[in-house]
N, C-alpha and C positions, 0 to 999 in steps of 0.2 A: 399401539402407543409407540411415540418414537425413543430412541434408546439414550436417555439426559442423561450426562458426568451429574453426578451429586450439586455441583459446584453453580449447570448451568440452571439447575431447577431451584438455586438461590436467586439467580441471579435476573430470573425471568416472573419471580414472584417479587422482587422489589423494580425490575423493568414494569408492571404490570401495574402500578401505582399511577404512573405517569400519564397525563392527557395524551388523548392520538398526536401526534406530535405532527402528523400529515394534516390535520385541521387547522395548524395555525401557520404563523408568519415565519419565513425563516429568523428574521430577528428576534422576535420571541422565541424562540426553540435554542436559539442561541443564549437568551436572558434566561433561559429554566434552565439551560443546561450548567449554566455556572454557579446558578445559585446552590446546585450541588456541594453538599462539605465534603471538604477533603479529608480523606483518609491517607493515612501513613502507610508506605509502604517499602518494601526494598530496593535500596538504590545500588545497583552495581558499581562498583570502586572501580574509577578510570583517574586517567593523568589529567586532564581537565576537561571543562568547557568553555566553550566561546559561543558567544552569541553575535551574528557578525550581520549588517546592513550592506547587501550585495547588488551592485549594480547590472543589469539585463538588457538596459539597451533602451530609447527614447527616451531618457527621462526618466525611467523607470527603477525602483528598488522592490526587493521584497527582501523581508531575514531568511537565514539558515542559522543551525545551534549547530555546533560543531562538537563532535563528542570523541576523546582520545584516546585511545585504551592505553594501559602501564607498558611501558618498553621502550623503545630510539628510536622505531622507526626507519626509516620512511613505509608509512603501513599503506597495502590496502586498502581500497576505499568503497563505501558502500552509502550510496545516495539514496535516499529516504521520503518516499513519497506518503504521508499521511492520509488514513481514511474521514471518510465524513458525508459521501455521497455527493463530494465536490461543493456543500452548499455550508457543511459544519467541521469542527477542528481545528484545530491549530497546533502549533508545536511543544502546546503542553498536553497535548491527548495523548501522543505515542513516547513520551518522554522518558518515561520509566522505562518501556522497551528499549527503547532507543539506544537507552544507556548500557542494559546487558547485549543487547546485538556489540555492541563494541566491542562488551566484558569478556563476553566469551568467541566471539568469530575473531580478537584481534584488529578488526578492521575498523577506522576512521569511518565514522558517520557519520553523513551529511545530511541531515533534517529540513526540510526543503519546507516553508511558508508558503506555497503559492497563492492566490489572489483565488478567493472564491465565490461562485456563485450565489444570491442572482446579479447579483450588484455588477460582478465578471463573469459573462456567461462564457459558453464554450465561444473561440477557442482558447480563449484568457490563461484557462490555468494548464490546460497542452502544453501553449508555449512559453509561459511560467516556468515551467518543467524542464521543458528543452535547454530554456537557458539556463538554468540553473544547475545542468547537467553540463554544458558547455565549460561555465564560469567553473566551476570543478575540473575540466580536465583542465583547462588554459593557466589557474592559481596555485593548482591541488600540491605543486609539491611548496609552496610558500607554507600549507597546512599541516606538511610534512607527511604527507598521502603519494603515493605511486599513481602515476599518472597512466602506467600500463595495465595496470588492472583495479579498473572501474566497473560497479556491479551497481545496479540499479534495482529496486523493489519497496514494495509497499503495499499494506493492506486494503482492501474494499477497492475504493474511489481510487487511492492511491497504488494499488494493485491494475487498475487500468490503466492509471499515469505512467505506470512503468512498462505496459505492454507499447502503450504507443511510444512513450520517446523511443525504445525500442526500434520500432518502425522506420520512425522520423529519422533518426542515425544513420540507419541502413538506407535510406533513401537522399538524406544529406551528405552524406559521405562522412560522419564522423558526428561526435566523438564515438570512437570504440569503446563498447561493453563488451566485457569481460561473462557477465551472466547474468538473468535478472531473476528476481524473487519473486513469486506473485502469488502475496498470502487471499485469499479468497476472492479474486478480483472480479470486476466487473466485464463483462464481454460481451453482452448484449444488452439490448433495451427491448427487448419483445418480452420479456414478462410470463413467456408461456410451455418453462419446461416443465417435467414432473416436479423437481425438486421446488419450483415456483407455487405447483398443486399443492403441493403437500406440507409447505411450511408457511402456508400464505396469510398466516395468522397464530401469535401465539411464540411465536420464537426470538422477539427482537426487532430483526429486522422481516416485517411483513408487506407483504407483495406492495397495498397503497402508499406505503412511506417509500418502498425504493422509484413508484410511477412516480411520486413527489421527489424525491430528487433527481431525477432523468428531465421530467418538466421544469424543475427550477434553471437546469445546466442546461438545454439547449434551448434554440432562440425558435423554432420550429418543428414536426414534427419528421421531417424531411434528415437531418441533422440526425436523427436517431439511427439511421442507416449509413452515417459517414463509420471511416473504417478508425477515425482518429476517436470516435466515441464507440464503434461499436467494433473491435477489432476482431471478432470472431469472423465479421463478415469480410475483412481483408479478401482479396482474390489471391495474393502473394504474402506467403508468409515462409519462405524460404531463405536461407542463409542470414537469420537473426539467431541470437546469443541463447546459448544452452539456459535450458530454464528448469527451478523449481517451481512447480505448481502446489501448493498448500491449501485444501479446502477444506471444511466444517461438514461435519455429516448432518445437523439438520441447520441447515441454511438455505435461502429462496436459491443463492450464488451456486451454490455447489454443479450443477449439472452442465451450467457455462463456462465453470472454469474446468473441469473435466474435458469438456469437449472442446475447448479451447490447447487445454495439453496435446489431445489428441489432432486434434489437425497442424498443432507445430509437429508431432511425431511423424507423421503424413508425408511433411512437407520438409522433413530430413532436417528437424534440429533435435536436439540431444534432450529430452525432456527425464524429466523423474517427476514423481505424485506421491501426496500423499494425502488421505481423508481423515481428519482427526473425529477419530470414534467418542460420540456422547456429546461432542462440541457444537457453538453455536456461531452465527454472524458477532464479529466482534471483540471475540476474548483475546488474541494477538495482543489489545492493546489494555488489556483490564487485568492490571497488576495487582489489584484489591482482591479482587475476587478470583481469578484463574492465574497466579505464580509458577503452581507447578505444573501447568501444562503450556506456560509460554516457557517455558526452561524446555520441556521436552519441546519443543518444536523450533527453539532457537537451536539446540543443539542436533538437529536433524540440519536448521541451515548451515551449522558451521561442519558438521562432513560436508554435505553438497559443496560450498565452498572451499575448503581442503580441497576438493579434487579439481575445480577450478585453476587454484594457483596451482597445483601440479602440472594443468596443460598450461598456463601465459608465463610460469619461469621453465617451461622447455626449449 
């Protein structure tokens, strides 16, 4: 039997109600998921929000919410990649977190809308990403954000958004990151570690919902092996930004993002891990149900970030 927080064995007996959600449309999945009632939950106290329509380039807009924490500033800033498996989400799914990443790390969150799949398949919301990473370092101190220390991260889907802009930086010569966060991210599309065996039903996020969002996000099967979807398979993963890696002990993810630490370790960047014992795919952003253990693991990113700004104000 795998080892459930009390909390996830609520949470996967009212997940367990809901149609396979891998049988229908994404717009349907999208229409059940809202129909969901809202639950009240704790809103960490910051100096404000803004919800702002930010231009990308062609023609192009997508939002970001802008979150502030209490103080003068000019803060830190920490760019915000949202999970959903690239195809669901939006900027009120991680919003409650959102709000205490600010509360408690200090730091200006940048909550990033990218354009999702299938409608935008890859490379749509990559370079959603990118720019919206850019558009941050080139306004950030208009937001009252420090332009020298930019930290990029997000959960699942958005856990990979942050690995590749990552990449993308280091390869476009900028914008500089300062460090990225990557709460259980995505790293591969092969489907076939242990942790893929062993949770491949029964915990949330099961093995045919994640092959259905991998197939909704790329336009071929070919695509599943680019390094901008599947970063574990980089050949070069050398002189990118010190990372926390954050994974769920039973999650299909766990085993990719492990070994994804570990070959940034390999390849001479500055990693830290951590496997949150009892936890599932998910909870990062599920304020209803898991409060006190997204506080414990916010407060793990805000040391890891502490010792950040130690090395970018040296």
């Amino acid at each position: 039997m795998a080892n459930l927080d009390p909390m996830a064995k609520v949470y996967l007996k009212l997940y367990s109600q809901l149609p396979a959600l891998q049988m229908m449309e994404p717009q349907a999945v999208r229409q059940l998921l809202a129909l969901a009632p809202s639950i009240e939950v704790e809103l960490a106290p910051l100096s404000k929000i803004d919800n702002r329509l930010i231009s990308i380039g062609q023609d192009t807009e997508i939002n970001v919410r802008i979150y502030t924490p209490i103080g003068e500033g000019p803060f830190p800033i920490f760019v915000y990649y949202h999970g959903g498996g690239w195809v669901l989400g939006d900027l009120e799914t991680s919003d409650a977190t959102c709000r205490m990443l600010a509360n408690r790390t200090g730091r200006l969150v940048v909550s990033v809308d990218y354009r999702l799949a299938p409608e935008f398949k890859f490379p749509v919301p990559v370079e959603d990403s990118y720019a919206a990473l850019k558009w941050v370092s080139e306004n950030g101190r208009e937001i009252n954000g420090n332009v020298s220390n930019i930290v990029v991260g997000g959960d699942s889907a958005g856990g990979n958004l942050s690995t590749v802009v990552s990449l993308i930086s280091k390869e476009r010569k900028g914008p500089a990151i300062a460090a990225q966060v990557l709460i259980y991210p995505v790293t591969s599309l092969s489907y076939d570690t242990n942790s893929y065996l062993e949770f491949q039903k029964g915990y949330g996020m099961d093995r045919d919902l994640m092959i259905w969002f991998g197939n909704h996000y790329t336009n071929n099967d070919e695509e599943k092996h680019h390094k901008y979807v599947a970063p574990l398979l980089a050949a070069d993963l050398s002189d990118l930004p010190p990372a926390f890696v954050i994974t769920a002990e039973n999650d299909v993810l766990r085993d990719e993002g492990l070994a994804y630490a570990e070959r940034l370790s390999k390849a001479g960047v500055k990693v830290d891990t951590i496997c949150e014992q009892g936890l599932i795919h998910g909870y990062f952003t599920n304020m209803a149900i898991f409060p006190e253990r997204i506080k414990g693991t916010i407060s793990r990113i805000a040391e890891f970030l502490y010792k950040i700004d130690q090395l970018v104000t040296k």
